[in-house]
C-alpha positions in Angstrom: -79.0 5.3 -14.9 -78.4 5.1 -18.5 -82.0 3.4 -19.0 -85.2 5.2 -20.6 -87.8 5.9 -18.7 -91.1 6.1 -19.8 -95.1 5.5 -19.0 -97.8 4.6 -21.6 -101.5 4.7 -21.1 -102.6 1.3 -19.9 -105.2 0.5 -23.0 -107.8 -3.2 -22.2 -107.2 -5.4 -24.8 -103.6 -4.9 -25.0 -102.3 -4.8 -21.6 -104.4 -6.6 -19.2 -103.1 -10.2 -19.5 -100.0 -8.6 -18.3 -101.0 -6.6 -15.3 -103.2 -9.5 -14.1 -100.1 -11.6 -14.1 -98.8 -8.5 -12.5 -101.6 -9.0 -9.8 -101.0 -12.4 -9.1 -97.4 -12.3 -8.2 -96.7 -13.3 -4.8 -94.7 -9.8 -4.0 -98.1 -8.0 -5.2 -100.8 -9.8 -3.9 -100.8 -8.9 -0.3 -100.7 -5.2 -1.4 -103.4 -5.6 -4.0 -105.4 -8.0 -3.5 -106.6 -8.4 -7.0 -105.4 -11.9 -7.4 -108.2 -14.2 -8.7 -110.0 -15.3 -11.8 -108.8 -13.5 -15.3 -112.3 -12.4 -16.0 -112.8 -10.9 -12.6 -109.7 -9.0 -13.0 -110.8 -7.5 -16.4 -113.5 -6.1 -15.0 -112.3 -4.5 -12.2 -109.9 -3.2 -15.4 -112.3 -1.7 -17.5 -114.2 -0.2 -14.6 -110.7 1.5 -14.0 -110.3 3.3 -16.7 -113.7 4.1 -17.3 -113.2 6.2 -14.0 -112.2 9.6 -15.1 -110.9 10.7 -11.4 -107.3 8.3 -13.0 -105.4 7.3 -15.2 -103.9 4.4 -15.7 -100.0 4.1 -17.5 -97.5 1.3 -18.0 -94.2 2.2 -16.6 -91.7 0.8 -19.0 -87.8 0.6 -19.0 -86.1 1.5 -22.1 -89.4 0.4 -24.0 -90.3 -3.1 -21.9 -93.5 -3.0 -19.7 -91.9 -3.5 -15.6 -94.5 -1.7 -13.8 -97.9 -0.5 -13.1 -99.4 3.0 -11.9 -102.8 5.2 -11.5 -102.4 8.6 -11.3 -105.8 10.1 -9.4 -107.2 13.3 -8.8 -107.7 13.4 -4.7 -110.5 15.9 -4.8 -112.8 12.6 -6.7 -111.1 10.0 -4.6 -111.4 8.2 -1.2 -109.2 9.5 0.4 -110.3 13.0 -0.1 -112.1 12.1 3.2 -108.9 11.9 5.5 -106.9 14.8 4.7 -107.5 18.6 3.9 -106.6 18.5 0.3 -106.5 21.2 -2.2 -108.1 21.0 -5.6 -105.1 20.1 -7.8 -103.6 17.3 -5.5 -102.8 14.1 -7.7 -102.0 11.0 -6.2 -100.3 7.7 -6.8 -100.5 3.8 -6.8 -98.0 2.0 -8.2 -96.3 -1.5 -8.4 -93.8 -3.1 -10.0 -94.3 -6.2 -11.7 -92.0 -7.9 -13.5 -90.0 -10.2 -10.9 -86.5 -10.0 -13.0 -86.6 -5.6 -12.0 -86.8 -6.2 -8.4 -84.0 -5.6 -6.2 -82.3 -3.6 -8.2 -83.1 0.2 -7.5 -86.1 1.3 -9.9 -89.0 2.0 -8.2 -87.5 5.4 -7.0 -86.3 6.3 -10.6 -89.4 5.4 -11.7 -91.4 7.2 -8.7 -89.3 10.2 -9.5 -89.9 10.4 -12.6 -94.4 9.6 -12.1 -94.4 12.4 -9.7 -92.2 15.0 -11.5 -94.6 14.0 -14.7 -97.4 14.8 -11.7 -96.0 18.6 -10.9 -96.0 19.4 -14.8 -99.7 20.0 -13.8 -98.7 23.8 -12.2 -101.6 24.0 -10.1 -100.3 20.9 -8.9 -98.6 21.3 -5.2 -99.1 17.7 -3.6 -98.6 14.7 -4.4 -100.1 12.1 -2.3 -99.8 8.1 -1.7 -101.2 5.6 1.0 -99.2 2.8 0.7 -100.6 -0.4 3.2 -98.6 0.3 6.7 -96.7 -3.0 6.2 -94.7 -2.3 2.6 -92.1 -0.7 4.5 -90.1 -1.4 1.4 -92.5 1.0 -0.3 -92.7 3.3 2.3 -88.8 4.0 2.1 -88.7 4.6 -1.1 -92.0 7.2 -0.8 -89.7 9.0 2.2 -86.4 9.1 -0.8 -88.7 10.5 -3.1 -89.3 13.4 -0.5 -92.9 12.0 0.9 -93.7 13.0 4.4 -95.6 10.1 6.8 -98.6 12.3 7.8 -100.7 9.1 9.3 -102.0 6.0 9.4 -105.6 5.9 8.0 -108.2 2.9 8.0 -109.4 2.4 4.7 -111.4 -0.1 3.2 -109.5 -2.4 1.8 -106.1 -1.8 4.1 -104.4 0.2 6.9 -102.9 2.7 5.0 -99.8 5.2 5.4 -101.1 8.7 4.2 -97.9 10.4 3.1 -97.5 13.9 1.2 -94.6 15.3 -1.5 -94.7 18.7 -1.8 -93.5 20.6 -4.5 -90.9 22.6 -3.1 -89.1 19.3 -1.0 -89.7 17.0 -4.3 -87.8 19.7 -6.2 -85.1 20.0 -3.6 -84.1 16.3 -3.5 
């Protein structure tokens, strides 16, 4: 790809101007649904990453913020409730931001490279993700990254896909 790959640590003060622009951007908000007043947003920021279960990084391209992610521990998570999941299973949210990266083949570069970061944990074996059933866009790239489509769950705030990388098929593509 020739481009640098990286993820920082999403820290208040300094990023979340950006990730609520991030938020309400018409490509994000029917996934998110955190569109909405600035100091709303803030909150629901700083309750984020006061929740030890995640964490939350930048995903930036050769050094320039483009994208968003939470890495989460499944065993302190929702969705812990619709799957039999192991104790070391991470999963991922993710979106990408910045208007000018879309359409032109990153979020699987930069899915690869979250969920290889993921498996450096060695007790590590899944990875999971339940993107909304209608981001097929999404869903593609979780089935390139070597994500299996278990099945639909209802959850809260969406119908979800609950899909699964495993180690060994993550490592063979």
């Amino acid at each position: 790809m020739g481009k640098t790959i990286a993820f920082s640590k999403v820290e208040l003060e300094r990023d979340v101007k950006l990730i609520h622009s991030w938020m309400n951007e018409s490509h994000v908000i029917p996934f998110w649904g955190l569109d909405g007043p600035f100091e709303t947003f803030k909150q629901h920021l700083n309750k984020a990453l006061n929740d030890p279960h995640q964490t939350l990084y930048l995903g930036c391209l050769d050094g320039k913020p483009i994208s968003y992610w939470e890495s989460y521990w499944v065993r302190d998570d929702m969705i812990a409730d619709y799957y039999r999941f192991d104790a070391a299973d991470q999963g991922v949210h993710l979106l990408l931001g910045e208007r000018a990266y879309l359409g032109k083949g990153l979020a699987l570069p930069f899915l690869r490279a979250m969920v290889r970061f993921q498996f450096q944990v060695s007790e590590t074996h899944r990875v999971v993700a339940e993107p909304d059933i209608r981001n097929e866009k999404m869903i593609h790239i979780f089935k390139k990254c070597g994500f299996e489509p278990i099945k639909p769950i209802e959850l809260p705030d969406k119908t979800g896909l609950l899909m699964i990388c495993r180690r060994d098929c993550f490592e063979r593509k």
